[in-house]
PALO-92864 format. One record per residue (C-alpha): z, y, x; residue in one letter. Coordinates in steps of 0.1 Angstrom, whole numbers, padded with zeros to 4 digits, always signed. Layout:
<selos>
ZYXA;...
</selos>
This chain:
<selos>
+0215+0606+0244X;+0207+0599+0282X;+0183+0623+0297X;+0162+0629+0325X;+0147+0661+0337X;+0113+0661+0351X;+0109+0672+0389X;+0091+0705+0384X;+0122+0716+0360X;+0154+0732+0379X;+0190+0718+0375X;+0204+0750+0365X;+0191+0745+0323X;+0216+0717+0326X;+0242+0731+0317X;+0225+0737+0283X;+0221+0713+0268X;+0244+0699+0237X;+0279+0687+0244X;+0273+0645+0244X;+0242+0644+0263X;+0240+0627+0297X;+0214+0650+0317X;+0201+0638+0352X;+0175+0651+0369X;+0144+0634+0390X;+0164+0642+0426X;+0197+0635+0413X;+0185+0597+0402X;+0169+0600+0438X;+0134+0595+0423X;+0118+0629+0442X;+0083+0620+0446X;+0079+0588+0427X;+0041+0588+0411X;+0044+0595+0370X;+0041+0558+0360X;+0062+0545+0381X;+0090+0571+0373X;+0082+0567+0337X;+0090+0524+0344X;+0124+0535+0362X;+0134+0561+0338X;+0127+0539+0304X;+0152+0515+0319X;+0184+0540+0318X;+0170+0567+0298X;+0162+0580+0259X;+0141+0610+0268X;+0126+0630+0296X;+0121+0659+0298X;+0089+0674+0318X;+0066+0707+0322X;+0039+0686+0332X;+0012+0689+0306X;-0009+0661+0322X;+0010+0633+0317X;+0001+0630+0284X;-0034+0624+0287X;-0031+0605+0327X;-0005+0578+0312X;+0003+0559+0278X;+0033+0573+0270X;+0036+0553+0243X;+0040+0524+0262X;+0068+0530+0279X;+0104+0529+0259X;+0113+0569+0260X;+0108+0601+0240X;+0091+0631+0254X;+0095+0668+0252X;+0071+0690+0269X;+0085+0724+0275X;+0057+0749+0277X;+0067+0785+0294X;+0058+0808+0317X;+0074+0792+0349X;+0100+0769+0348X;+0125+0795+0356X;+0159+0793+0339X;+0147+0830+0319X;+0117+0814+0309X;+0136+0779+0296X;+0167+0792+0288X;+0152+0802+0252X;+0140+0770+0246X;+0168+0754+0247X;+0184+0757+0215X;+0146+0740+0202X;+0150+0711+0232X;+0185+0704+0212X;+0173+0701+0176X;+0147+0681+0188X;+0172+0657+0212X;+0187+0645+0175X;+0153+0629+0160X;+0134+0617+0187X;+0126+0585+0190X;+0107+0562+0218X;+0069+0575+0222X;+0075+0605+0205X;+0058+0636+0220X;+0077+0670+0212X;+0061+0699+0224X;+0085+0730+0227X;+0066+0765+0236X;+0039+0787+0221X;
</selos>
């Protein structure tokens, strides 16, 4: 699975993820400041999912459009203490999503 971190989440949760995921994130791809859709248009295109704290995007674009799964992580901050014990959750979910599915992962 080929994923993309949001902007607003760290590099350091990385390192978390499952062994046979591919894990890039927004500065890494050199995307840093690229508006939503247009990061969404560039990420469907070498990515399954992305990976984002921003609880906007759902209702400002049509996700479902666009040829990628979503998980929202919902926390705190986006601190590796605060995501750290949602990652075991951002795994389970990384083996059913599918394109245009929305996972939301937090209370």
């Amino acid at each position: 699975m080929r994923v993309l971190l949001d902007e607003n989440i760290p590099r350091k949760p990385k390192g978390r993820f499952a062994a046979g995921h591919e894990v890039w994130t927004v500065p890494e791809r050199g995307w840093s400041g690229v508006r939503n859709g247009d990061l969404l248009q560039r990420a469907e295109t070498e990515f399954d999912v992305l990976v984002t704290m921003d609880r906007g995007m759902r209702h400002q674009q049509n996700l479902t459009r666009y040829d990628l799964g979503y998980i929202l992580l919902v926390a705190p901050t986006n601190q590796l203490a605060d995501l750290a014990p949602l990652m075991s959750q951002v795994n389970a979910a990384l083996h059913g999503i599918s394109p245009g599915d929305i996972v939301q992962i937090g209370p």
